[in-house]
Structures are given as structure tokens and as C-alpha cells.
DRENLO-539318 format. One record per residue: residue in three letters; y negated, z, x of N, C-alpha, C in turn. Coordinates in steps of 0.2 Angstrom, whole numbers, plus 5000, padded with zeros to 4 digits. Example, Ala and Ser with C-alpha at 12.3 -4.5 7.8 and 13.67 -1.06 7.14 Angstrom:
REM DRENLO-539318
ALA502850395066502250395062501650395066 SER501150355064500550365068500050395064 
//
This chain:
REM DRENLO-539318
UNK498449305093498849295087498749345082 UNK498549325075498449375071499049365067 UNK499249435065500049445061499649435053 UNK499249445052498849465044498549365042 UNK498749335037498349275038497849295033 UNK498049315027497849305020497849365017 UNK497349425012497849465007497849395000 UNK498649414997498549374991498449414983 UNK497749384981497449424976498049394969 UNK498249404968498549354960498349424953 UNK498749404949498749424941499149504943 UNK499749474945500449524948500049594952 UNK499849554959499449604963499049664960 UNK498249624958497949664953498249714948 UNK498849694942499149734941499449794943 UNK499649794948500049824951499449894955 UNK499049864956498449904957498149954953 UNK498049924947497649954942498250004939 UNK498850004939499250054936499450114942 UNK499250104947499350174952499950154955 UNK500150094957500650104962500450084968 UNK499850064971499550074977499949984983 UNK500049944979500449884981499849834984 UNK499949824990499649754990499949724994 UNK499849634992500149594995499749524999 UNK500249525006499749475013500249445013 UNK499849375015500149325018500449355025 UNK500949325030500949355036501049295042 UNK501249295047501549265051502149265050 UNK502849195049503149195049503749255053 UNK503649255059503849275063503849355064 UNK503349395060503249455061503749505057 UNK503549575061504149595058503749645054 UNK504049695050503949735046503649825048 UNK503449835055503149865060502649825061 UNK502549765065502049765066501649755062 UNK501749705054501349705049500949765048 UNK501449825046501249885045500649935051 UNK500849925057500249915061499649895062 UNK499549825060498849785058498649795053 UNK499249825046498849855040498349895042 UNK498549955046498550025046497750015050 UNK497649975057497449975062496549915056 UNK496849885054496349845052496049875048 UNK496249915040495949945036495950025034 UNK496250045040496250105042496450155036 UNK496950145034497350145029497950185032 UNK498350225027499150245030499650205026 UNK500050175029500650145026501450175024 UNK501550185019502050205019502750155018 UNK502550095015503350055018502949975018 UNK503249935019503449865021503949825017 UNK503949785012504149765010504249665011 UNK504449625014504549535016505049515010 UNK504749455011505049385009504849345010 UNK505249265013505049215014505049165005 UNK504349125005504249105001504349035002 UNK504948985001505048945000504348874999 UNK504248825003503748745000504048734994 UNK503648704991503948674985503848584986 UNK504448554982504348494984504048474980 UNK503548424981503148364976503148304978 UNK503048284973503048184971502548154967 UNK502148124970501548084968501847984965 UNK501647984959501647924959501047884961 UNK501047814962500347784967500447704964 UNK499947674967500247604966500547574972 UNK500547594976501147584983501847614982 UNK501947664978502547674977502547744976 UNK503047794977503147864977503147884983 UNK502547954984502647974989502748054987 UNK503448054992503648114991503448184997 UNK503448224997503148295002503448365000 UNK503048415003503448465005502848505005 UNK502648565003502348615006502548645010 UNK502248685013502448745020502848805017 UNK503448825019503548905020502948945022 UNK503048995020502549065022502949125020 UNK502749175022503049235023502549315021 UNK502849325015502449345012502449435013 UNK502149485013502249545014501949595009 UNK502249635005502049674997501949745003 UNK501549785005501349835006501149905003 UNK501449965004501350004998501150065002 UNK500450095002500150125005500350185002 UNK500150255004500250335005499850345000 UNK499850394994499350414990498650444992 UNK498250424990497450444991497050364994 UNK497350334999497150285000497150214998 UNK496750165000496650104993496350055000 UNK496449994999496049965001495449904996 UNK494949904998494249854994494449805000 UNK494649744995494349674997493949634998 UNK493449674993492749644993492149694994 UNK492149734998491749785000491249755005 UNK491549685010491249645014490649595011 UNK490849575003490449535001489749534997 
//
């Protein structure tokens, strides 16, 4: 089982980067806790971690009109992780690509 699913790149993130606060944000395992995230940060991009921040992010509910009728649904919960690494280190995203 991997604790790490996603990192999420947004508008927020990016910013948060380019002005020197060393922030980024993973999608995670619901279930994981804020050590072991912190550990498969550190272990996977060989980074130092200095804190761990969670939230669970709410599905949002939608509603399609159709000509059968209205079908209503739900997105997934997921559980989000903001990550603030130690000064000097950084992680590249796309240094793989």
C-alpha cells in the first residue's frame, strides 16, 4: 500500500513555492497518519521534513439533468497532506520527465 497517491500541483501550491515557503501538497491515504506521510516524503524524495499538516476534503455532490430523469452522485472524500520541508531542500516534479 502506498501512503503518497498524488502530489497536487494547483495555482495555491505553485505559489506557495515560488515565494520561499517550501510547501507542498499530496494527495494521501485516507487512513494515514501524519508520521508516516512524513516518512514516505522523506524516504521517496530524499528530502527533510519539518512538519505535516491534514485535512479531509469533502465529495462534492452533483446533479446531471438527462432525458431519463436527474441523476444525482457524489464524489469521493480524499485526504489531503500540505507538507513543509526544512530550508535548503525542494522537491522537482518534473525532473522525471
Amino acid at each position: 500500500m502506498t501512503i503518497l497517491k498524488r502530489p497536487i500541483i494547483t495555482e495555491k501550491t505553485s505559489l506557495q513555492q515560488e515565494r520561499g515557503l517550501n510547501k507542498y501538497g499530496f494527495e494521501v491515504d485516507l487512513q494515514a497518519t501524519k508520521e508516516e506521510i512524513k516518512g514516505e516524503v522523506e524516504q521517496m524524495y530524499e528530502v527533510e521534513v519539518e512538519s505535516v499538516n491534514t485535512l479531509v476534503v469533502r465529495g462534492k455532490r452533483r446533479q446531471r439533468f438527462t432525458k431519463k430523469g436527474v441523476i444525482k452522485g457524489k464524489s469521493s472524500n480524499y485526504k489531503k497532506a500540505i507538507v513543509t520541508l526544512k530550508d535548503g531542500h525542494e522537491i522537482d516534479f518534473y525532473k522525471h520527465i
